[in-house]
C-alpha positions as CSV (number, residue, x, y, z in Angstrom):
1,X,0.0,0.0,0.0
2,X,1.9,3.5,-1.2
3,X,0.5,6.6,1.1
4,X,0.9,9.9,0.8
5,X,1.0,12.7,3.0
6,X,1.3,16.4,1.9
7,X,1.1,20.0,3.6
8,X,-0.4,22.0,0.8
9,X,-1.3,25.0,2.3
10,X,-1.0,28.4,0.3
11,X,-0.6,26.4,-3.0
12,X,-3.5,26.2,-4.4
13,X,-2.5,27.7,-7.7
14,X,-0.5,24.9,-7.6
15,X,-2.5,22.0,-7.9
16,X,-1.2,21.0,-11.2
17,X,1.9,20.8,-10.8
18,X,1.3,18.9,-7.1
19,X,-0.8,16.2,-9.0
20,X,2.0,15.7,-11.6
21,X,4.1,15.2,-8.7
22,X,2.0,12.8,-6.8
23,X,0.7,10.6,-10.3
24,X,4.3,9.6,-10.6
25,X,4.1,7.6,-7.0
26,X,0.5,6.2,-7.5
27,X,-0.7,6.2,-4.1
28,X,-3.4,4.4,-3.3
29,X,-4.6,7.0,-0.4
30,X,-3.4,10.3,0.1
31,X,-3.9,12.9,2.4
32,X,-3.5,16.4,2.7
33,X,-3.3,19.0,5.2
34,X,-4.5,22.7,4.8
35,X,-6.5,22.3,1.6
36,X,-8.0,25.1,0.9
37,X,-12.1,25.2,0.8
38,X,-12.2,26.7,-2.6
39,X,-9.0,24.7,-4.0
40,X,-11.2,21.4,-2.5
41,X,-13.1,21.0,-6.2
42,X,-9.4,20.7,-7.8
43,X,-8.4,18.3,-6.2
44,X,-11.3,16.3,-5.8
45,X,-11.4,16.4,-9.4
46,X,-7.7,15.2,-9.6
47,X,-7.5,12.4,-7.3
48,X,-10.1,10.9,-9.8
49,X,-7.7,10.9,-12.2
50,X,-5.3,8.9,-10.0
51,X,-7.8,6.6,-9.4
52,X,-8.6,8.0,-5.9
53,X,-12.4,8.3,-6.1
54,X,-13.4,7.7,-2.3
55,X,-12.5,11.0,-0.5
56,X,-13.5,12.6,2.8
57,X,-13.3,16.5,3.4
58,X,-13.5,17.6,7.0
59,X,-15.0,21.1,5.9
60,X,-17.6,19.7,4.2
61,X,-20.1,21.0,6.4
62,X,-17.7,24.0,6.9
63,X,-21.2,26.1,7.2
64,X,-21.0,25.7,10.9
65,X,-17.5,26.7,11.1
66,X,-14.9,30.0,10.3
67,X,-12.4,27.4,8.6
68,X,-10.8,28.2,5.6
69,X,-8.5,25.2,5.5
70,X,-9.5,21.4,6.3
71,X,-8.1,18.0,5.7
72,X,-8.7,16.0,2.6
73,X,-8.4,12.0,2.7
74,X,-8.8,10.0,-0.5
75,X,-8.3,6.2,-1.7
76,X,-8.9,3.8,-3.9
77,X,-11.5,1.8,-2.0
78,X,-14.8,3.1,0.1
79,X,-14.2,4.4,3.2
80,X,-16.4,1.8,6.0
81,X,-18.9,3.6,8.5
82,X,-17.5,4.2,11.7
């Protein structure tokens, strides 16, 4: 199993060239730290194209918090119910 842990906080212009980076490695879950909430759409889109289409974003209900910045998890398989 190949993991990936990033700190991508105040790239978000970036995401390209983050996700050539990471394709090269094929992780099968990455996570990253300080994604922005309006760079979230990016990179959900992106992990698609690594195969990562199971993701998790702890802002997703960010209505009921003054977060600008979460954590995103994705893999290749469903995440189980806790």
């Amino acid at each position: 199993m190949n993991v990936i842990s990033w700190n991508v906080h105040k790239r978000s212009r970036r995401v390209t060239e983050q996700v050539a980076a990471i394709k090269g490695h094929r992780p099968d879950i990455l996570a990253l730290q300080e994604v922005a909430l309006k760079a979230w759409p990016l990179w959900r889109e992106a992990a698609g194209t690594m195969g990562l289409n199971h993701s998790r974003f702890s802002l997703d209900h960010a209505a009921a918090y003054d977060a600008k910045h979460g954590v995103a998890l994705f893999s290749r398989w469903p995440f189980a119910a806790a």
